[in-house]
C-alpha angles and dihedrals in degrees: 000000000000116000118214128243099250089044088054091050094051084054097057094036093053083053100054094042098041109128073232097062089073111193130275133191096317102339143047121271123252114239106219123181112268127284104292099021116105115259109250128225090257100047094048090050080053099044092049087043089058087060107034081059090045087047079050095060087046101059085040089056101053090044091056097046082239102169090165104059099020087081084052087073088059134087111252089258088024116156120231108189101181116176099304106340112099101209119191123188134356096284091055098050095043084050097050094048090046090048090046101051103031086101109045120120106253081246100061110111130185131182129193121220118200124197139169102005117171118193110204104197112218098182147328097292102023129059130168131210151191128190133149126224144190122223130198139185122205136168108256099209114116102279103354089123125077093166141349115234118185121257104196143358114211139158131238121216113188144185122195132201130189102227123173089268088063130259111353139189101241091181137355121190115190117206115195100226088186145328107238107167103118 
């Protein structure tokens, strides 16, 4: 029996927003049949809309320069291989991204673009992804930009983990696909 978009939707709606859910880090917890038990529909398009969100932050984070709140989307000993930077651990990411943008103009700006993620769930507690994604940096100032040209295309290859502060990025390794600012 197929089950429509919007039905799909108030599943996963009804998920996130259960009084049994309970509520984890910055979103709600998904509540997932017990250990041993098949996931159901509806617990694994929770479960990918936990981390697409949590992908979501991720990509907010970096755009606003955010070094305080970008290491909260990590596991506690979460992996952020980023070009060629290997990150381990929180510190060390919030270290990195301070350090990074520490020296930025207060007019660059960057934007992240996602497109085509896939989150493959493994288990109850456990979720992999993929997604590209386009990045630009402008000048933020009123009419400074006449057009926006792409700086770099890269790919995102995530693990996620369900810890007790809710869906985390256990490890995010990020592949340059190719450098197209001109």
């Amino acid at each position: 029996m197929a089950i429509g978009r919007a039905a799909v939707l108030a599943l996963v709606a009804a998920a996130l927003t259960s009084p049994a859910a309970g509520h984890a880090g910055a979103g709600r917890a998904v509540a997932v049949a017990p250990v041993g038990k098949k996931l159901t529909g509806a617990e694994i398009a929770a479960i990918r809309q936990e981390c697409e969100t949590l992908a979501a932050r991720y990509s907010l984070y970096l755009d606003g320069k955010d070094w305080q709140n970008l290491p909260s989307v990590f596991a506690e000993d979460g992996v952020w291989d980023i070009l060629s930077n290997h990150l381990a651990g929180r510190d060390a990411i919030r270290d990195y991204w301070k350090s990074r943008t520490a020296d930025w103009a207060p007019t660059h700006g960057r934007l992240h673009q996602v497109t085509n993620q896939v989150i493959d769930v493994i288990d109850r507690d456990h979720a992999r992804g993929t997604s590209m994604v386009i990045v630009y940096f402008f000048d933020t100032a009123p009419g400074a930009n006449k057009a926006l040209t792409p700086l770099l295309i890269a790919r995102n290859h995530d693990e996620f983990v369900r810890t007790a502060e809710g869906w985390k990025i256990k490890h995010r390794r990020v592949e340059r696909i190719a450098d197209v600012a001109h």
